[in-house]
C-alpha positions as CSV (number, residue, x, y, z in Angstrom):
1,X,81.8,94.4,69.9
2,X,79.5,90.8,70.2
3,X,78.8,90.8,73.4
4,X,77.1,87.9,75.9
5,X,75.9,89.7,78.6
6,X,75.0,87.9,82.2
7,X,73.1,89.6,85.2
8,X,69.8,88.9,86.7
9,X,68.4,91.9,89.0
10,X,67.6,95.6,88.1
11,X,71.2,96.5,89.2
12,X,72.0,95.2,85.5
13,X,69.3,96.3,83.4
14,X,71.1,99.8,82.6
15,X,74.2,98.4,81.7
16,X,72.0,96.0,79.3
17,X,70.1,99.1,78.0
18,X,74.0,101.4,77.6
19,X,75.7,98.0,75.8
20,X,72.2,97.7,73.3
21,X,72.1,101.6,72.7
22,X,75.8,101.9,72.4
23,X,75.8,100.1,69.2
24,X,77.1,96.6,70.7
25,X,76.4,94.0,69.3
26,X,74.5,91.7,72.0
27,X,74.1,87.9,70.8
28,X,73.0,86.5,74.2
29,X,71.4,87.5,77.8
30,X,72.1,85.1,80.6
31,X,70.2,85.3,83.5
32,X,68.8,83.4,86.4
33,X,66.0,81.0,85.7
34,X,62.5,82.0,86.5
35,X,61.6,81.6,90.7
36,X,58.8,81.9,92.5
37,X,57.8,84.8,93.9
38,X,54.5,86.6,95.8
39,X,51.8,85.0,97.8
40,X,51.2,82.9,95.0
41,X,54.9,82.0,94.2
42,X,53.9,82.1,90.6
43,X,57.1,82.0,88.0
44,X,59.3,85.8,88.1
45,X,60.9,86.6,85.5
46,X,63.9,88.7,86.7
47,X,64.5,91.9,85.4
48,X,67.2,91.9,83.2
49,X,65.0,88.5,81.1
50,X,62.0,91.4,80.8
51,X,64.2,94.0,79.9
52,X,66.0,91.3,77.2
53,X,63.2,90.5,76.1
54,X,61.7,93.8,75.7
55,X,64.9,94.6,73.5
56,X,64.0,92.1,71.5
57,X,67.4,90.3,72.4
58,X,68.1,86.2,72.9
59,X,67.5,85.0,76.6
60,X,69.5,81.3,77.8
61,X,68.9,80.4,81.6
62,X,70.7,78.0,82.4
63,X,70.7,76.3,86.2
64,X,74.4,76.0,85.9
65,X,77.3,76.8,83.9
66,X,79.0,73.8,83.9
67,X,77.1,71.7,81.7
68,X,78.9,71.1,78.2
69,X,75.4,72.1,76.9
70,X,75.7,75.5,78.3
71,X,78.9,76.6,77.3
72,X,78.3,74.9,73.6
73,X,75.4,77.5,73.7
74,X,77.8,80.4,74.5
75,X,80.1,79.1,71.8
76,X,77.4,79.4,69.1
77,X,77.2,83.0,70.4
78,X,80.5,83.7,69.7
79,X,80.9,86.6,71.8
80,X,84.2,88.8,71.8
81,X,83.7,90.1,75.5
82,X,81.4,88.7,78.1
83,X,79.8,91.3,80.1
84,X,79.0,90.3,83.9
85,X,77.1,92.3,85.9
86,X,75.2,90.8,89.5
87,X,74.8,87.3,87.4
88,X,74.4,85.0,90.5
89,X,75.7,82.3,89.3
90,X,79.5,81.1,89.2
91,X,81.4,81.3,85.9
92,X,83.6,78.4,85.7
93,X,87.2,79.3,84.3
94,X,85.9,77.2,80.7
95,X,83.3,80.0,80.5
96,X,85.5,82.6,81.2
97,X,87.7,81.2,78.1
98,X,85.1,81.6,75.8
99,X,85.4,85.3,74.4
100,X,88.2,86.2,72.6
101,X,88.7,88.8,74.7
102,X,87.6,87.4,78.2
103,X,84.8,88.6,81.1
104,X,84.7,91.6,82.8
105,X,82.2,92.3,85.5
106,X,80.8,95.3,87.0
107,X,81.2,95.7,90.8
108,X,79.8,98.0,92.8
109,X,82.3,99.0,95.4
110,X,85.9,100.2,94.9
111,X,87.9,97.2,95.0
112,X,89.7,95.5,96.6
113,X,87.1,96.8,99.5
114,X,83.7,95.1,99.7
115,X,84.2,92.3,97.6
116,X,81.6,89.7,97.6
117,X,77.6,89.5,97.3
118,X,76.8,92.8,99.3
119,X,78.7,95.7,98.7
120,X,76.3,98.6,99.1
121,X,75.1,97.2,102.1
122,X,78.2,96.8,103.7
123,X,79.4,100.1,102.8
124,X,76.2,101.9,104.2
125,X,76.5,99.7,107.7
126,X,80.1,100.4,107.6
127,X,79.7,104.3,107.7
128,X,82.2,104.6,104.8
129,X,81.8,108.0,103.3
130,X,82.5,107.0,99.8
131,X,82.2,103.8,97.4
132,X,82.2,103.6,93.6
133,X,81.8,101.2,90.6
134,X,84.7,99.2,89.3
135,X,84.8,97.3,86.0
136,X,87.1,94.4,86.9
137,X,88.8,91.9,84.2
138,X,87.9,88.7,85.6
139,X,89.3,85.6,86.8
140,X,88.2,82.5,89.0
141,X,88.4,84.2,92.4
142,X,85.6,86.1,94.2
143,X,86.2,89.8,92.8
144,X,89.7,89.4,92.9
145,X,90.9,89.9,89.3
146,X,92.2,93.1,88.3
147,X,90.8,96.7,87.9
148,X,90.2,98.4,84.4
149,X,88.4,101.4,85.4
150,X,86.0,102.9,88.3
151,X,84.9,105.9,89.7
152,X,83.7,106.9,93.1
153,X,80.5,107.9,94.7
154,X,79.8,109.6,97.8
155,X,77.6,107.9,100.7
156,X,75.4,111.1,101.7
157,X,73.7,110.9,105.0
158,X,70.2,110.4,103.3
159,X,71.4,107.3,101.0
160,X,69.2,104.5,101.5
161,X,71.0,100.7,99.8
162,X,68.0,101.5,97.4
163,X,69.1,105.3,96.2
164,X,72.8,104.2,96.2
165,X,72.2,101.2,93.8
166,X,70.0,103.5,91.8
167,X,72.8,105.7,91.5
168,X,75.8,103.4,91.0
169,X,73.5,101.3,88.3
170,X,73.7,104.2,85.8
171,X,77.5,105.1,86.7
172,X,78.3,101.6,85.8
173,X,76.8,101.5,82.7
174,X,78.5,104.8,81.6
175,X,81.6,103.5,82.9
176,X,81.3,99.8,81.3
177,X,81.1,102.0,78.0
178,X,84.1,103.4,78.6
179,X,85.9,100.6,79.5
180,X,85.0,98.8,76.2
181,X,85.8,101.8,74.1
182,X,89.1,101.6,76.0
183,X,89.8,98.2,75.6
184,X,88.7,98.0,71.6
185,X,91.6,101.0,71.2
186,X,93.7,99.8,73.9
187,X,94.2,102.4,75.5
188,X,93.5,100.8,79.1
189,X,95.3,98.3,81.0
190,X,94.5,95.8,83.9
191,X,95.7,96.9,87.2
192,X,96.2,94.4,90.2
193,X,94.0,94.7,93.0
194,X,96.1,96.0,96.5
195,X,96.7,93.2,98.9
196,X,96.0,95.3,101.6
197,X,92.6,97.0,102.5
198,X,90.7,93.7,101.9
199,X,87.3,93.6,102.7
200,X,84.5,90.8,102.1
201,X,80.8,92.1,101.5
202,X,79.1,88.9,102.5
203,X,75.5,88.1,102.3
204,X,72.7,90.1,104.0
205,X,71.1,87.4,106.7
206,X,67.5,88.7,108.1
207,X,68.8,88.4,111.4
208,X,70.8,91.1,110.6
209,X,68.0,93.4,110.2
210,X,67.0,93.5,113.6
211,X,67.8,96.8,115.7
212,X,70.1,96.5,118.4
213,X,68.9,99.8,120.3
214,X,72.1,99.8,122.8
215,X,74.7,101.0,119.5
216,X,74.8,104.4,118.9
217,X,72.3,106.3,117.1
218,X,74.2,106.8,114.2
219,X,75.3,102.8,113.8
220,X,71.1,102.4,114.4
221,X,70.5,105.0,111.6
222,X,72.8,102.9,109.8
223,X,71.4,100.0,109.8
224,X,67.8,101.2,108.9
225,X,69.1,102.8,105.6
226,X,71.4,99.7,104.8
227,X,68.1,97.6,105.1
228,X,65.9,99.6,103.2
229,X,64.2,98.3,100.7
230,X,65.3,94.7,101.7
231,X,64.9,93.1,104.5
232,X,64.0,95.9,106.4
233,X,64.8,96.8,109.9
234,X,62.9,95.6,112.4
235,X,61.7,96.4,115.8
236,X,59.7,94.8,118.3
237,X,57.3,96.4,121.1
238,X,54.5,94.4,122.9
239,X,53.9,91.6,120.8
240,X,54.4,93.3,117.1
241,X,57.0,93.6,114.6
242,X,57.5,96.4,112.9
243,X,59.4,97.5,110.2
244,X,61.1,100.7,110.0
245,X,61.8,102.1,107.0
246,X,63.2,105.6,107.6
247,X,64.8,108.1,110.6
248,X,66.4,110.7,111.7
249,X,69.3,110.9,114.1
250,X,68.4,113.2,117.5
251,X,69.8,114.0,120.6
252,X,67.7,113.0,123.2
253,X,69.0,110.2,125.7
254,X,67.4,107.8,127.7
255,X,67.7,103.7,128.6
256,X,68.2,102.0,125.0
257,X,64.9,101.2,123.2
258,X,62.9,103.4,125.3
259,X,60.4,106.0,123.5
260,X,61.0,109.2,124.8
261,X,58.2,110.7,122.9
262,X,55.9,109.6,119.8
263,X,54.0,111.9,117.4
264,X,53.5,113.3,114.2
265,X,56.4,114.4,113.5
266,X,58.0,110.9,114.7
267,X,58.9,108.1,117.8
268,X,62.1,109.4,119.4
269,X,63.8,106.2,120.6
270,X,66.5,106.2,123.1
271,X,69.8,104.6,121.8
272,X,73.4,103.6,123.4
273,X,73.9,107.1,122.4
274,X,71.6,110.2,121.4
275,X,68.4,108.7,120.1
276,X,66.5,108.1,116.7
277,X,64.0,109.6,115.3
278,X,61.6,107.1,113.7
279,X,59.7,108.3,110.9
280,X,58.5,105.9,108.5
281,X,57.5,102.0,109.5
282,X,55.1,99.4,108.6
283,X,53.1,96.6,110.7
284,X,53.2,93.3,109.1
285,X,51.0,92.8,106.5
286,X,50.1,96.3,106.6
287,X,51.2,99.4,104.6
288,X,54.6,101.6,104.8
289,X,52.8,104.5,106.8
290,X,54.1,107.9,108.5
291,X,54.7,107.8,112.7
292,X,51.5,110.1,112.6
293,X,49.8,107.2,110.5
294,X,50.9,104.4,112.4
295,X,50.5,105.9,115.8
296,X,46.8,106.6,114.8
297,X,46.0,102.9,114.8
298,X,48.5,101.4,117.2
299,X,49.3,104.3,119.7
300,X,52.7,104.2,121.3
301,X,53.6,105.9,124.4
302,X,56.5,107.8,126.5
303,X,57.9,105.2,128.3
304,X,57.0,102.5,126.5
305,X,60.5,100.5,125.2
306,X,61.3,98.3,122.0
307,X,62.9,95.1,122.4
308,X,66.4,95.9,123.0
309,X,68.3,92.3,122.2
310,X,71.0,92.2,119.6
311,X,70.4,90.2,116.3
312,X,67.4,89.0,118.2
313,X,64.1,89.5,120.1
314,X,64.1,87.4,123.0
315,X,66.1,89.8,125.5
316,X,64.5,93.2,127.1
């Protein structure tokens, strides 16, 4: 099929790669215009323009999508599907018009839970054992149009938001592949979304990020591995932020953000329940270092206790 395809970050580049391999026909990339980024705040190009480009494949990057010029552009494309997969930007119901045989998008949850901007995030802080990929026939709400295929994927206890998007990335490009072959021999039909079991992923504030030591150890766990790689957790002792990248749950107990013991082999923190086991952090400005590393140059001590305030540092 000619295909338009729209998506900005690396979530999209293997669906980009599966459409241009699979013998699709792609006539145009959308993606987000080039922002600053770095110290520097040079230009970025986002990863699905390099990958695009790379393919040797037309890039547009429009600011919006409801200029007449825009959509004139996707006209001249003439695509028979549009492909959609963590675009950014909204598709006005003129754009969605354009193919011939409408948009679908690729989601990564199993609708009609976590809809919204941050599904594999939510799902991680949420505790939910399971979550998926669906390829959804779209329409002009948020995620709300109906269901032509998905497929789950188990949450393990080691599943960082970064391994999970890895991992759903590649099972929605297989299953977008699907879904076209299925809808080129129609064989596959759009199924309404269930009114019930409604949930909304919505966007991942920093403020979030911050520990709240009195929640259980497993909710703290949580949180780390739903903030990891972005924004990060963080934690505050003495005057210093830290970021903590990865733990273990433990057993121990003791009065909420207090370090029960600090080592090689990691800083056991007391939660609201059972304790962490802090194994991976980073001072700011500095490097993602080991508890041994860290602890080597800025020592941390039984006793000593992490700012215990929840979605905030001012409280002890």
């Amino acid at each position: 099929m000619r295909v338009v395809f729209a998506g900005t970050p690396g979530f999209a580049v293997p669906a980009l790669h599966a459409l241009n391999e699979g013998g699709h026909d792609v006539t145009l990339v959308l993606t987000q215009p080039d922002r600053p980024a770095g110290r520097g705040l040079d230009p970025a190009e986002s990863a699905v323009k390099r990958a695009a480009v790379a393919l040797g494949l037309p890039v547009f990057q429009p600011t919006t999508l409801s200029d007449p010029a825009a959509r004139t552009r996707l006209h001249a494309a003439a695509p028979e599907i549009l492909v959609v997969a963590a675009y950014g930007l909204i598709l006005p119901q003129a754009v969605l018009d354009v193919p011939d045989r409408g948009a679908v998008n690729i989601h990564a949850s199993l609708l009609p839970r976590w809809r919204g901007a941050a599904p594999i995030q939510r799902a991680i802080l949420a505790g939910d054992p399971v979550t998926g990929v669906s390829i959804m026939q779209m329409d002009a709400g948020l995620d709300t149009g109906p269901v032509l295929m998905r497929a789950e994927a188990a949450i393990t206890p080691e599943d960082t938001t970064g391994t999970l998007h890895d991992r759903l990335a590649v099972l929605g490009a297989a299953l977008l592949l699907d879904a076209l072959k299925g809808i080129l021999a129609g064989t596959i039909a759009p199924v309404p979304q269930a009114t019930d079991g409604v949930t909304y992923a919505r966007k991942i504030e920093k403020s979030e990020a911050r520990i709240d030591w009195t929640g259980a150890a497993a909710t703290v766990d949580r949180q780390i591995r739903a903030f990891n790689p972005f924004p990060g957790a963080v934690a505050q002792i003495r005057d210093t932020q830290l970021k903590v990248w990865r733990a273990a749950l433990g057993i121990e107990s003791g009065q909420p953000g207090m370090i029960l013991r600090a080592g090689a082999e990691g800083i056991v923190v007391a939660c609201g329940v059972d304790s962490v086991i802090l194994t991976e952090l980073q001072r700011a400005g500095g490097k993602r270092l080991s508890a041994g590393e860290l602890l080597r140059g800025f020592p941390l001590a039984s006793g000593e206790r992490f700012t215990t305030a929840h979605a905030g540092l001012g409280k002890r």
